[in-house]
C-alpha positions as CSV (number, residue, x, y, z in Angstrom):
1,X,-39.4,244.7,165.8
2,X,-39.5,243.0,169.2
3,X,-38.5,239.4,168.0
4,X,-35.4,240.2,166.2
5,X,-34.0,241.8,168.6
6,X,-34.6,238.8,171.1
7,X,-33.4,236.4,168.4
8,X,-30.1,238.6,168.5
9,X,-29.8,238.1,172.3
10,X,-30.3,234.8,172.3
11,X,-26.6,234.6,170.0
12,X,-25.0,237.0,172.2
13,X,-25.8,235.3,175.6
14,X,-24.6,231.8,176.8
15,X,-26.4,229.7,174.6
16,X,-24.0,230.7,172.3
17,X,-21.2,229.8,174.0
18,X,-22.6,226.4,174.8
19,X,-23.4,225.5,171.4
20,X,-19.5,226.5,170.6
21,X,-18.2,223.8,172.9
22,X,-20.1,221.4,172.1
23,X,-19.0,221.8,168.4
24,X,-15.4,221.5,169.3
25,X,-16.1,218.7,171.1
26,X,-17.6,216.7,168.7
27,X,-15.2,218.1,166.1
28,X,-12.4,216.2,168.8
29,X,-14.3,212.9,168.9
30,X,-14.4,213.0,165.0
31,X,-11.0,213.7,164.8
32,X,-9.8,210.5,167.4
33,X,-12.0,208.5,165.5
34,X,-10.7,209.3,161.9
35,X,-7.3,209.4,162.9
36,X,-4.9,206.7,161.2
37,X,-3.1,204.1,162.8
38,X,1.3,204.8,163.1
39,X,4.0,203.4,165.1
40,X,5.3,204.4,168.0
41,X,8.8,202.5,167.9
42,X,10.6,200.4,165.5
43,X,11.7,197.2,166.1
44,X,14.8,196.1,167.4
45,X,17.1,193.9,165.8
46,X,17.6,190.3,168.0
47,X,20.4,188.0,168.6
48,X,19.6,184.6,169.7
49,X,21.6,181.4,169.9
50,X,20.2,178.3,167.8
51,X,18.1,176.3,169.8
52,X,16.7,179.4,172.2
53,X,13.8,181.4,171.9
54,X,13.4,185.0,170.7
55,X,10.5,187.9,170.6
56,X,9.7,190.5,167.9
57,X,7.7,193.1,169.5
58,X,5.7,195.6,166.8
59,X,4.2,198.5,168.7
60,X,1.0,200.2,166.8
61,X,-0.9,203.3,168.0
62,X,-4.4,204.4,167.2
63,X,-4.6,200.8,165.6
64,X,-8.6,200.6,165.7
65,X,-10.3,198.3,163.7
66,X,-7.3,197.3,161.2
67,X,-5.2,194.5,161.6
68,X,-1.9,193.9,162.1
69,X,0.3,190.8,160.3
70,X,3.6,189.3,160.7
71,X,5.5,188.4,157.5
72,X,9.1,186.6,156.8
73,X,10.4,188.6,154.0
74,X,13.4,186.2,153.4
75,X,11.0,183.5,152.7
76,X,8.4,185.3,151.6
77,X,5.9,183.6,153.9
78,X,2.9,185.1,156.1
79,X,3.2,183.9,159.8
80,X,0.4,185.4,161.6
81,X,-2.7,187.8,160.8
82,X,-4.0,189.8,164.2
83,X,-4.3,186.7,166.9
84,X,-4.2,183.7,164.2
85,X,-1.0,181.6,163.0
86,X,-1.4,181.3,159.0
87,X,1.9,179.5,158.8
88,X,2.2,175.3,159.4
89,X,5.3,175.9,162.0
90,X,4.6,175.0,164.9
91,X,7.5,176.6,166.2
92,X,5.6,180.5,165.6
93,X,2.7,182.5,167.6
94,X,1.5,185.6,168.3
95,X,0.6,187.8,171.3
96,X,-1.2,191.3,172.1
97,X,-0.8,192.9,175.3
98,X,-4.5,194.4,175.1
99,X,-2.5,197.9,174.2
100,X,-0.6,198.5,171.3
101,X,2.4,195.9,171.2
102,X,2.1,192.6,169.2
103,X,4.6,189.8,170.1
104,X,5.9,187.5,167.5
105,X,7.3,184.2,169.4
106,X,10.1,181.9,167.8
107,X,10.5,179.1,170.1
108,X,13.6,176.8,169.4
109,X,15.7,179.2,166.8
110,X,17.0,177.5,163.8
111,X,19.6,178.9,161.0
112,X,16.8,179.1,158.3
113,X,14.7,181.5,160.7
114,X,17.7,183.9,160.1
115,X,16.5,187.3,158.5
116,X,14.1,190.1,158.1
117,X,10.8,190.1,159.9
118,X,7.8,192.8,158.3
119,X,5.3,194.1,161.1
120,X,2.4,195.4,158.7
121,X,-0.9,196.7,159.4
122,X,-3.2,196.9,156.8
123,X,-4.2,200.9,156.3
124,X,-4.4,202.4,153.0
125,X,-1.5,202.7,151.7
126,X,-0.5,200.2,153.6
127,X,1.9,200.8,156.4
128,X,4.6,199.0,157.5
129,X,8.3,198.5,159.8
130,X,10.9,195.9,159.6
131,X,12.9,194.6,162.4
132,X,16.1,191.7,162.2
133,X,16.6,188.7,163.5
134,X,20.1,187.4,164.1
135,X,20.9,183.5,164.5
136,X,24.3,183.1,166.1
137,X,25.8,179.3,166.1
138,X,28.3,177.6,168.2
139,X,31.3,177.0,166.2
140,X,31.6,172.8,165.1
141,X,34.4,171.1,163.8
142,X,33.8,169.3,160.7
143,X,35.5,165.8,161.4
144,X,35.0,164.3,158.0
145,X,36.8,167.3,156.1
146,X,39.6,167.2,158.8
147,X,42.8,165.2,159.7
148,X,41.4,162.3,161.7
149,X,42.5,161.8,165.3
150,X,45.7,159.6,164.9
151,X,48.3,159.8,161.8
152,X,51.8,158.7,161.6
153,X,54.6,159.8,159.5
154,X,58.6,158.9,159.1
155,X,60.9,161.5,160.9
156,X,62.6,164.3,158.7
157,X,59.4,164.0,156.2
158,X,56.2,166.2,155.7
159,X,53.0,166.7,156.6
160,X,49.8,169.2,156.6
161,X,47.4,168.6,159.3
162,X,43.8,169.9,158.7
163,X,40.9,171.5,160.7
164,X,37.8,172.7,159.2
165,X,34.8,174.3,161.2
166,X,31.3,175.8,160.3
167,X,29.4,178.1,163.1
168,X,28.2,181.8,162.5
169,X,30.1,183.9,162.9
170,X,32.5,182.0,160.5
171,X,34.8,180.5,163.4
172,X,38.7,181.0,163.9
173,X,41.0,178.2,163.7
174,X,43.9,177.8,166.3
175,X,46.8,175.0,166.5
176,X,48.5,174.5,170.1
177,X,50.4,171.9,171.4
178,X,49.1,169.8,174.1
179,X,52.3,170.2,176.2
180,X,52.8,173.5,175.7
181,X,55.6,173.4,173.8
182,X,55.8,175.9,170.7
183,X,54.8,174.9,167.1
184,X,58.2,174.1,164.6
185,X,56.4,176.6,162.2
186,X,56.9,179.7,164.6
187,X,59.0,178.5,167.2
188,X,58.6,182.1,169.0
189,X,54.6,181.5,169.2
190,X,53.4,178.2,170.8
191,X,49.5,179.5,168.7
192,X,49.0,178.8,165.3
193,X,46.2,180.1,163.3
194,X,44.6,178.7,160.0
195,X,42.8,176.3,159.1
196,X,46.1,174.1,158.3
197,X,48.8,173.1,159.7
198,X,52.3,172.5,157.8
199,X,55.2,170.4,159.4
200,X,58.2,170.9,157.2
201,X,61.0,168.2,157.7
202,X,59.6,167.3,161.6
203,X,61.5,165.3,164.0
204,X,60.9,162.9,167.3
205,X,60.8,166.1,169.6
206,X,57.8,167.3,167.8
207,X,55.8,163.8,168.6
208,X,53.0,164.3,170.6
209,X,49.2,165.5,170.7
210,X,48.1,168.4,168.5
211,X,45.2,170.6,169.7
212,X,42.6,172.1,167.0
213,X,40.4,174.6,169.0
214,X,37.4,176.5,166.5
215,X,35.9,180.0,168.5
216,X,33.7,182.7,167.3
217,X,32.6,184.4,170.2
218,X,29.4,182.2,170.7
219,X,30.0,179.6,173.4
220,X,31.6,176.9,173.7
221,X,34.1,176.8,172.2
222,X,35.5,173.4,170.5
223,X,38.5,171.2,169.9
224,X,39.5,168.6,168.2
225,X,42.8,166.3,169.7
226,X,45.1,165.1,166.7
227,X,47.9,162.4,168.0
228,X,50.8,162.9,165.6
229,X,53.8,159.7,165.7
230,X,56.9,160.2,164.4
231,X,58.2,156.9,163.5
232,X,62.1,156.0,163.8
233,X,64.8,153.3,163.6
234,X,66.0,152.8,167.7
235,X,69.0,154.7,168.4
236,X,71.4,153.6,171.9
237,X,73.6,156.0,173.9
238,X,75.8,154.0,176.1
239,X,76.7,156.6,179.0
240,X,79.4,153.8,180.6
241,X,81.2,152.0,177.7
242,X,83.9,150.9,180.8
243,X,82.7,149.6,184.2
244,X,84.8,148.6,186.7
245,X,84.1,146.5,189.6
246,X,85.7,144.5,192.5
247,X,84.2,140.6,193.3
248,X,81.8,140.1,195.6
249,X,79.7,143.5,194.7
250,X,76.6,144.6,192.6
251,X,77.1,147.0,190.1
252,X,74.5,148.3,187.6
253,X,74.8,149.0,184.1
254,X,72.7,151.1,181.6
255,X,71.5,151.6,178.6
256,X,69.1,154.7,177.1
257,X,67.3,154.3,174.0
258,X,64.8,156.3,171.4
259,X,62.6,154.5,169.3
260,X,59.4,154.7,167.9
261,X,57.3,152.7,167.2
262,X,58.2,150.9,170.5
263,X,60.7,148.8,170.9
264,X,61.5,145.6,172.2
265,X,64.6,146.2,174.5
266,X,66.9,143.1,176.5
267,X,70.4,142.0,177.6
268,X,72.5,139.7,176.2
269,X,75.4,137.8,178.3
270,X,77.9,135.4,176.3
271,X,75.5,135.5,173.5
272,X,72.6,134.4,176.2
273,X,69.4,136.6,176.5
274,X,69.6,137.7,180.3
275,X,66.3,137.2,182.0
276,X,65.4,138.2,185.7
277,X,66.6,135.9,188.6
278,X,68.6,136.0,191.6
279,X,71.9,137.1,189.9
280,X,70.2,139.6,187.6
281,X,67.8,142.5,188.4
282,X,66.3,144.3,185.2
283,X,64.4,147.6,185.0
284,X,63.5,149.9,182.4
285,X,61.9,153.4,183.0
286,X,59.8,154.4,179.5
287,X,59.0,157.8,178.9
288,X,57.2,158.7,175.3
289,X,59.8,157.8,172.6
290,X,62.4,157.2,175.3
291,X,63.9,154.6,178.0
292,X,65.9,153.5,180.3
293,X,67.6,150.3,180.8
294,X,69.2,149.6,183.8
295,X,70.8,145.8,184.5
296,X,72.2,145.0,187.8
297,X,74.5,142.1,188.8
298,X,74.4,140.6,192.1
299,X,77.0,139.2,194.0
300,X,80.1,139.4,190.9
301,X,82.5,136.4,190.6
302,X,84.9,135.8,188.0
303,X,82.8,134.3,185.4
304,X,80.1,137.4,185.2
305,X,83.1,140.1,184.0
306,X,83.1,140.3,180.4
307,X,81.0,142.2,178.0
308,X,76.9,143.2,178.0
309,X,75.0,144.1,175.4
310,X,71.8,146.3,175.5
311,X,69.5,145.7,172.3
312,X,66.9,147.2,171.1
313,X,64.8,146.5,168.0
314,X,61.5,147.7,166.2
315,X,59.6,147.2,163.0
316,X,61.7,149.8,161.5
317,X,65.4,149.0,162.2
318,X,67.5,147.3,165.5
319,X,70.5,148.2,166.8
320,X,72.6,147.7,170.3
321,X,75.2,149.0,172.6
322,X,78.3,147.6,174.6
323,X,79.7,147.7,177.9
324,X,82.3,145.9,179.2
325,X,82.8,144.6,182.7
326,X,86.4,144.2,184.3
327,X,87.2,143.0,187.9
328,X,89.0,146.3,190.2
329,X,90.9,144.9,193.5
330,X,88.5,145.5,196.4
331,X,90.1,148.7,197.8
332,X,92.5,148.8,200.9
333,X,92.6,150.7,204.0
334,X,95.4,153.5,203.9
335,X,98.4,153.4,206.7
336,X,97.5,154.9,210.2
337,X,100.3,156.7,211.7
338,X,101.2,156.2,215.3
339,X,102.4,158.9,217.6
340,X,105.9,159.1,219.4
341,X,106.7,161.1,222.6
342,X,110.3,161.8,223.8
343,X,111.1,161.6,227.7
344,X,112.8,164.6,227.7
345,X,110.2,166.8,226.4
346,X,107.2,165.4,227.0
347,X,105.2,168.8,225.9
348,X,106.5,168.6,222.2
349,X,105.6,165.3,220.6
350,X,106.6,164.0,217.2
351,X,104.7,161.9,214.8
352,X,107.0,159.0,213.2
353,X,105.2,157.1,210.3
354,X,105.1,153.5,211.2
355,X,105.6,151.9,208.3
356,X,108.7,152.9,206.1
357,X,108.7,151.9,202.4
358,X,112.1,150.2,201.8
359,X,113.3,149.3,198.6
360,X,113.5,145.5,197.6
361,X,116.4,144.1,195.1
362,X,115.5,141.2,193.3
363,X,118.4,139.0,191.8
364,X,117.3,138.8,188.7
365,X,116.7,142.6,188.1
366,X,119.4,145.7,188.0
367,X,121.2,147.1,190.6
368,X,119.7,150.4,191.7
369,X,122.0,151.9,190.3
370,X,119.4,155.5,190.9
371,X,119.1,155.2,194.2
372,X,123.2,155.0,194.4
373,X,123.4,157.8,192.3
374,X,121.2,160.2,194.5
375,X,123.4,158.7,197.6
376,X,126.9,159.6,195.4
377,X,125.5,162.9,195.1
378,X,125.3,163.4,198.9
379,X,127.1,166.7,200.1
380,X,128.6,164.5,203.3
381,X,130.2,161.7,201.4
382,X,134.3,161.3,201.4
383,X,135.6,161.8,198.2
384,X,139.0,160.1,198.8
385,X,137.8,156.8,200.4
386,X,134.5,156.8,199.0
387,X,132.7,155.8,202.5
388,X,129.6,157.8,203.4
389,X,130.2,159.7,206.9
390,X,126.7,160.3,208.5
391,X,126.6,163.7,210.3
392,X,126.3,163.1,214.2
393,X,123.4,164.3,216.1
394,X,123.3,164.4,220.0
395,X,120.3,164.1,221.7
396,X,121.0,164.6,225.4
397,X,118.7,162.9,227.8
398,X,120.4,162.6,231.3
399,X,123.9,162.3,231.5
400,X,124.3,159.8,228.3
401,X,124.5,160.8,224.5
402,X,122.3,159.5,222.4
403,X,123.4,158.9,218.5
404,X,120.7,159.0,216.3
405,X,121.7,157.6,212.5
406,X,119.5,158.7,209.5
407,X,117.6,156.5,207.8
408,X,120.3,157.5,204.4
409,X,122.7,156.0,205.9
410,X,120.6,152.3,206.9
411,X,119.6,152.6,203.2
412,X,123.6,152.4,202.2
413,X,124.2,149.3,203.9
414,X,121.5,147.2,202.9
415,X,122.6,148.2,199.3
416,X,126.3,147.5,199.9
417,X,125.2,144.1,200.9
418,X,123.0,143.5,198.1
419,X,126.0,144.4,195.7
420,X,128.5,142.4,197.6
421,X,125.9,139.4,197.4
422,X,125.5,140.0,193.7
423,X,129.1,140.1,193.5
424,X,129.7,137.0,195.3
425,X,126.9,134.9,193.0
């Protein structure tokens, strides 16, 4: 009766509570060592730019003795099995950080890599996460699908100019002039978008160099410089038609003229091409479609008045403008006026003009018979005799007066003599 009652002791004192513990703790170690692998984040989608590198990280817990593999599911292809490369690119590995992440390396990113990547581990059932990998390319224009760099086309016609681009994203196609000045299509814009261009009816001012520029967010962006010519007959605008000129000068005529393609441009003299010497000077200032032609003339004499002629002439057309040349007198200096003083008042001069116009008869002309009539009008003349009375004005200076005739009444005489000489012949 003893021994069962020590055998119950035995489970009631601390051997039993040993025994417990070290049944939970084995029951721990089991449990660790059965338990299956999972993971512990997904994988994040990359972007890369072509031509970079990019990662893939898969992170496994409780990965034990499975294996973890790397598969393209676009391509359906198996890169890499635990720490070996099944696949013949070159451009893949694999890495383990001695923990639970496995790196999948893409060196030198190309569009075909593009798609989803499957991390797998080989449990059963099989477990597995996906993660995306983005491929981003520069935009590039396409030069043998677009306008090429230089076209030409006759003023007031059409003409579509064309840009195509590839790139992901799918790029954006804007137009722009290269001076800045706003497209005919939307004259309140100076941007154009699409992958087009339409000129309706265009003209000389819209000559010039066309930019194409392709952008989708991935840099750089790209552009492509189209040279557009507008081609036209040469016009002439004549801003002098009439110069004037005394001998002995220079003077300088000119000439402005539009043309394209460019034209040849001279002067012609008495039907003779004028060429640079001593006597002529020639310049011309060009400027795109326009210039200007300036001819100056040394030294004028009598024989270089006359008329010019500015010419100009291209492949397309010719044409020319006039200006004629006429002698002026040189211009003379105008009469000075000398001053006067009086000896009585010496504080309150007077300015007589020196030189009086008087008027000249000629024989062989008309009496002046106006000038008579403005002197028969004359308030002070005596009606019954007909004899002109000048009013008399004293000027006192001393003790003698002075009499001081107008000049109305000089004028009478020397008319009366010229009628009683006209008479008498």
């Amino acid at each position: 009766m003893v021994e069962p009652d020590a055998s119950m002791a035995w489970r009631r004192g601390p051997c039993k509570s040993f025994a417990i513990s070290v049944i939970q703790i084995i029951t721990i170690i089991c449990q660790v060592l059965t338990e299956e692998p999972r993971f512990a984040e997904p994988i994040p989608n990359v972007t890369v730019a072509l031509g970079r590198d990019a990662s893939l990280p898969c992170v496994v817990e409780h990965l034990g003795t499975y294996k973890v593999a790397w598969i393209h599911i676009d391509r359906q292809m198996i890169l890499t099995i635990h720490r070996h490369v099944i696949t013949r690119l070159a451009r893949f590995s694999v890495s383990h950080d001695n923990a639970m992440t496995w790196l999948l390396h893409v060196s030198q990113v190309q569009q075909e890599d593009r798609g989803y990547y499957m991390c797998q581990v080989n449990t059963n059932p099989m477990i597995s996460q996906v993660g995306y990998l983005q491929v981003v390319v520069p935009p590039n224009i396409l030069d043998e699908k677009s306008t090429q760099s230089a076209v030409a086309v006759r003023e007031n016609q059409n003409i579509s100019l064309v840009c195509k681009a590839d790139g992901f994203p799918t790029p954006k196609i804007m137009w722009r002039r290269e001076d800045g000045q706003p497209i005919s299509v939307d004259r309140r814009k100076k941007v154009y978008e699409g992958e087009m261009l339409n000129l309706q009816r265009i003209s000389r001012t819209e000559m010039g160099a066309y930019l194409c520029i392709a952008t989708n967010a991935v840099p750089p962006s790209v552009s492509k410089r189209i040279i557009v010519d507008v081609e036209f007959s040469p016009m002439i605008w004549v801003p002098n038609q009439l110069v004037g000129a005394p001998a002995g000068t220079d003077v300088t005529v000119d000439c402005h003229t539009e043309a394209h393609p460019r034209a040849i441009s001279y002067w012609v003299y008495d039907n003779v091409m004028v060429l640079p010497t001593k006597k002529y000077a020639i310049n011309t200032e060009e400027n795109s479609y326009r210039a200007h032609m300036k001819l100056t003339v040394r030294s004028l004499q009598l024989g270089d008045f006359g008329n010019y002629r500015c010419i100009s002439k291209n492949s397309l057309g010719e044409t020319e403008g006039s200006i004629r040349l006429y002698e002026i007198p040189m211009p003379s200096s105008s009469p000075k006026a000398t001053e006067m003083k009086s000896n009585a008042n010496k504080e309150s001069p007077r300015r007589v003009n020196a030189s009086r116009s008087v008027p000249r008869a000629d024989s062989n002309t008309e009496r002046p018979s106006v000038v008579r009539a403005q002197l028969d009008r004359s308030p002070e003349r005596d009606a019954a005799q007909h004899v002109y009375r000048p009013p008399h004005t004293h000027h006192v200076s001393g003790t003698k007066a002075v009499h001081c005739w107008r000049p109305s009444v000089l004028a009478f005489f020397v008319l009366f003599q010229m009628d009683f000489v006209a008479d008498f012949f």
